[in-house]
C-alpha positions in Angstrom: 6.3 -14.4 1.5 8.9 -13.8 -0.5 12.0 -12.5 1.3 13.9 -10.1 -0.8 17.2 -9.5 0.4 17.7 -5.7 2.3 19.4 -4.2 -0.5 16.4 -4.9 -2.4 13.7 -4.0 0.5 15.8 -0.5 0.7 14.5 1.0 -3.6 11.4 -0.4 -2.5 10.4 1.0 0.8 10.5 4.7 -1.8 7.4 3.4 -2.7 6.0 2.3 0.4 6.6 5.8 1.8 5.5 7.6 -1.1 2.2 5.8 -1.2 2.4 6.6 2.4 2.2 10.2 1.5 -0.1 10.2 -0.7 -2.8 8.6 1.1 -3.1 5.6 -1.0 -5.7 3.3 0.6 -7.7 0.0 0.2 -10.5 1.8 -0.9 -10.0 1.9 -4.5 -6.6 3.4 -5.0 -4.9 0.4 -4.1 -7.6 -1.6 -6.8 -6.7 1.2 -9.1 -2.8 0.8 -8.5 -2.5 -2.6 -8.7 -5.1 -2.9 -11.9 -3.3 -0.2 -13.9 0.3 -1.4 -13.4 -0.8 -4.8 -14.7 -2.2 -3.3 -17.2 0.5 -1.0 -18.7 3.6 -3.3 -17.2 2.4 -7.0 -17.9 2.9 -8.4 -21.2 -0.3 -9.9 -22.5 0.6 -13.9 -22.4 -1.7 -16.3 -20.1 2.0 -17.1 -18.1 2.7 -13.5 -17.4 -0.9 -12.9 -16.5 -1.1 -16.3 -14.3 2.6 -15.0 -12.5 0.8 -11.4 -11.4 -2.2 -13.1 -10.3 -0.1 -15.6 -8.3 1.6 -12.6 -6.4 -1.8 -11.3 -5.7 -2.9 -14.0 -3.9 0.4 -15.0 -2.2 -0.4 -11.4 -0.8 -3.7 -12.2 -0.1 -2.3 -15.5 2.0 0.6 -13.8 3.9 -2.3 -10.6 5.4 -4.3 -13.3 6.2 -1.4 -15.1 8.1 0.8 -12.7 9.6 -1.4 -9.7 10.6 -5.1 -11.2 10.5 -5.1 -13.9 12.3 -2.7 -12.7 14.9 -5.1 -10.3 15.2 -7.8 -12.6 15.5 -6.3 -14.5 17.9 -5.7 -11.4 20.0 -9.9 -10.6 19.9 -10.7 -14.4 20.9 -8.4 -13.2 23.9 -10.4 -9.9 24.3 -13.8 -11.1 24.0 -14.4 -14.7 23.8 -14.0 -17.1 21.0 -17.2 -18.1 18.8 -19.7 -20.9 20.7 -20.6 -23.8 18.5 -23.3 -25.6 19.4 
């Protein structure tokens, strides 16, 4: 994850509660969002492309490793972990 210093978490948390406000969800918007500003913000060059897609998944990695598997963990506590046989 990359930690941005405060000063810099402070312009961007407008964003966060904006998108807050507007309802903005993982059920397309956030697709729509993410494609379009790529789109109109990215210069076209394989680097540029390869640096947005990078972010993307870094993303991807820090949900799955701060909030989902915490989570997990907590349901394996909750209901059992998975038998292997």
């Amino acid at each position: 994850m990359p930690y941005i210093k405060q000063d810099e978490r402070k312009k961007l948390e407008k964003i966060l509660k904006l998108m807050k406000k507007l309802e903005i969800k993982a059920n397309g918007d956030l697709n729509y969002i993410l494609f379009t500003y790529c789109k109109r913000n990215i210069s076209l060059s394989y680097n540029n492309l390869k640096n947005y897609l990078g972010e993307l998944n870094q993303t991807i990695s820090e949900i799955e490793r701060k909030i989902l598997g915490p989570y997990e963990d907590q349901k394996i506590k909750e209901n059992g972990d998975i038998l292997w046989f």
